[in-house]
C-alpha positions as CSV (number, residue, x, y, z in Angstrom):
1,X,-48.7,-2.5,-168.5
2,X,-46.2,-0.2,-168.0
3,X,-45.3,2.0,-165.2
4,X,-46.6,5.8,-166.2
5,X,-43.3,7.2,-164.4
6,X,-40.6,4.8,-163.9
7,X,-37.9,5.3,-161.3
8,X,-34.5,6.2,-162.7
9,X,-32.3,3.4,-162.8
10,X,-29.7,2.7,-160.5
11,X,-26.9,2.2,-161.7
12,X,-23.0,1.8,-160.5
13,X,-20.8,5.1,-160.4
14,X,-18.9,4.1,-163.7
15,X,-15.2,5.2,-164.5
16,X,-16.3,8.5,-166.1
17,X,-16.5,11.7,-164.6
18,X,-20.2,12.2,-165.3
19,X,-21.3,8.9,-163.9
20,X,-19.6,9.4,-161.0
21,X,-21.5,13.1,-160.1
22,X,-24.5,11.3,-160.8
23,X,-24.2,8.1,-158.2
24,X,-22.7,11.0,-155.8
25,X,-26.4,13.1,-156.5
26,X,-28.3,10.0,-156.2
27,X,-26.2,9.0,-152.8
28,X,-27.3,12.8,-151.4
29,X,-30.9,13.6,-152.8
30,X,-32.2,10.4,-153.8
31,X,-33.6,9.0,-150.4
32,X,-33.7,5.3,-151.5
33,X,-30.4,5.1,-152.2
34,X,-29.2,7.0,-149.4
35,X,-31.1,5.2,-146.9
36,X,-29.6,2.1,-148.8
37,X,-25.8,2.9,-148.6
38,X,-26.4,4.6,-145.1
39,X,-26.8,0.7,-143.9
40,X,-25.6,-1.3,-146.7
41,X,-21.7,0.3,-147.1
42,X,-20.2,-0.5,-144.1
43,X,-21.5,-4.1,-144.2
44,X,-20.6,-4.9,-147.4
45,X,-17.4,-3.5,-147.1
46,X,-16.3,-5.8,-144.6
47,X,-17.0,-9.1,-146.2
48,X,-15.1,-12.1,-147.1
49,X,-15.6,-15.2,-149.0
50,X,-18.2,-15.7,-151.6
51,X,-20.9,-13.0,-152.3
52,X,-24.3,-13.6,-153.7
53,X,-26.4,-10.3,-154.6
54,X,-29.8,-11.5,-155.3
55,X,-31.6,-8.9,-157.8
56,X,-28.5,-7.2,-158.5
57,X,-29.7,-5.6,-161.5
58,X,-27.0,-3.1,-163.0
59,X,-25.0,-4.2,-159.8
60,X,-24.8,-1.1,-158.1
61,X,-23.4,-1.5,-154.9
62,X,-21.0,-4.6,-156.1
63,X,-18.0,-2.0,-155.6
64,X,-17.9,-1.3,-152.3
65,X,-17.4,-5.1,-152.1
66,X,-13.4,-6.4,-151.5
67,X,-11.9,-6.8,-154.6
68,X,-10.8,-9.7,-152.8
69,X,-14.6,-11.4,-152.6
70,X,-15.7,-13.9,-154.9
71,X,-18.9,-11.7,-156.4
72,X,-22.1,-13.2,-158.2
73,X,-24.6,-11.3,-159.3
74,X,-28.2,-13.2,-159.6
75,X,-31.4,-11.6,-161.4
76,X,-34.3,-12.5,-163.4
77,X,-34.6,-13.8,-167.0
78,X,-36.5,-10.9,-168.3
79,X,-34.3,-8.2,-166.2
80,X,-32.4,-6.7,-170.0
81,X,-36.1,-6.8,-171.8
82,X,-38.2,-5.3,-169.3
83,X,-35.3,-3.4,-167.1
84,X,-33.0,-2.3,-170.0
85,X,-29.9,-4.0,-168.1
86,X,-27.6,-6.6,-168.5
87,X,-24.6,-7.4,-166.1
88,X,-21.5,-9.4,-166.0
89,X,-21.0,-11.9,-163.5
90,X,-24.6,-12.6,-163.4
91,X,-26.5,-15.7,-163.5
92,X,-29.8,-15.1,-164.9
93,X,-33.0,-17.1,-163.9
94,X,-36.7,-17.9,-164.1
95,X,-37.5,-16.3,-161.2
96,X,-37.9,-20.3,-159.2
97,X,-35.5,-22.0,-156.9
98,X,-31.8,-20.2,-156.3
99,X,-30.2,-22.4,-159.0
100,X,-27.3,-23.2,-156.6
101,X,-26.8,-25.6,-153.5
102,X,-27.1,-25.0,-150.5
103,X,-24.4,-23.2,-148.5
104,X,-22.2,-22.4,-151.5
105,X,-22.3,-18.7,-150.7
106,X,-20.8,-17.0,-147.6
107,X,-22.9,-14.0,-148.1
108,X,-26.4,-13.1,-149.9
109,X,-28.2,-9.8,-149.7
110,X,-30.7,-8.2,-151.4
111,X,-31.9,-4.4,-152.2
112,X,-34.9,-3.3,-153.7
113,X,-36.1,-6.9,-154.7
114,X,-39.3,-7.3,-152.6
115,X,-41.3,-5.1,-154.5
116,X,-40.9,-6.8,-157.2
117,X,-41.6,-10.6,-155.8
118,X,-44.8,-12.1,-155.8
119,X,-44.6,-15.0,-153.4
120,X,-42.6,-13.7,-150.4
121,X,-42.7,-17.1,-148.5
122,X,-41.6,-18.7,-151.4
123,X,-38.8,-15.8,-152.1
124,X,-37.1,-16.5,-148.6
């Protein structure tokens, strides 16, 4: 089934002019993404080490990371079929177990990915 009105999707600034007004609209009047970067900037801005974003999707907030961070993205299987996205730096997955070990990233965070998980215990 498919959502009647689907959200807009959030996507990074971009280099051109154009996408650049539009992530600085969405920061002001879109309240999700607002709220989002009102917490989420200043944290990932200070980072270090390796970075894993879990449901990065079109890995919005990936540049407010260091240039300096090792970055993976990580997102589901079906994410460019039913989401219209595809990303580099982005291991793409079933949707099971994190297909890494254990403790290879410094960093993971997540936005907007709950809502979209079916089994939060096993999620976490």
């Amino acid at each position: 089934m498919k959502e009647q009105f689907p959200s807009q999707p959030n996507l990074p600034p971009g280099e051109g002019i154009s996408g650049k007004a539009l992530f600085l609209f969405r920061r002001i009047f879109d309240l999700n993404v607002a709220s989002v970067l009102l917490y989420l900037e200043p944290k990932l801005s200070a980072l270090s080490g390796k970075v894993l974003e879990v449901g990065c999707g079109a890995q919005p907030y990936r540049h407010f990371i260091p240039r300096e961070c090792e970055y993976l993205g990580l997102d589901w299987e079906g994410a460019k079929e039913n989401f219209q996205y595809e990303a580099e730096d982005t291991v793409y997955y079933n949707g099971g177990n994190f297909p890494f070990e254990s403790g290879v990233f410094d960093t993971l965070f997540h936005t907007e990915v709950l809502e979209h998980i079916w089994d939060y215990a096993e999620f976490m």
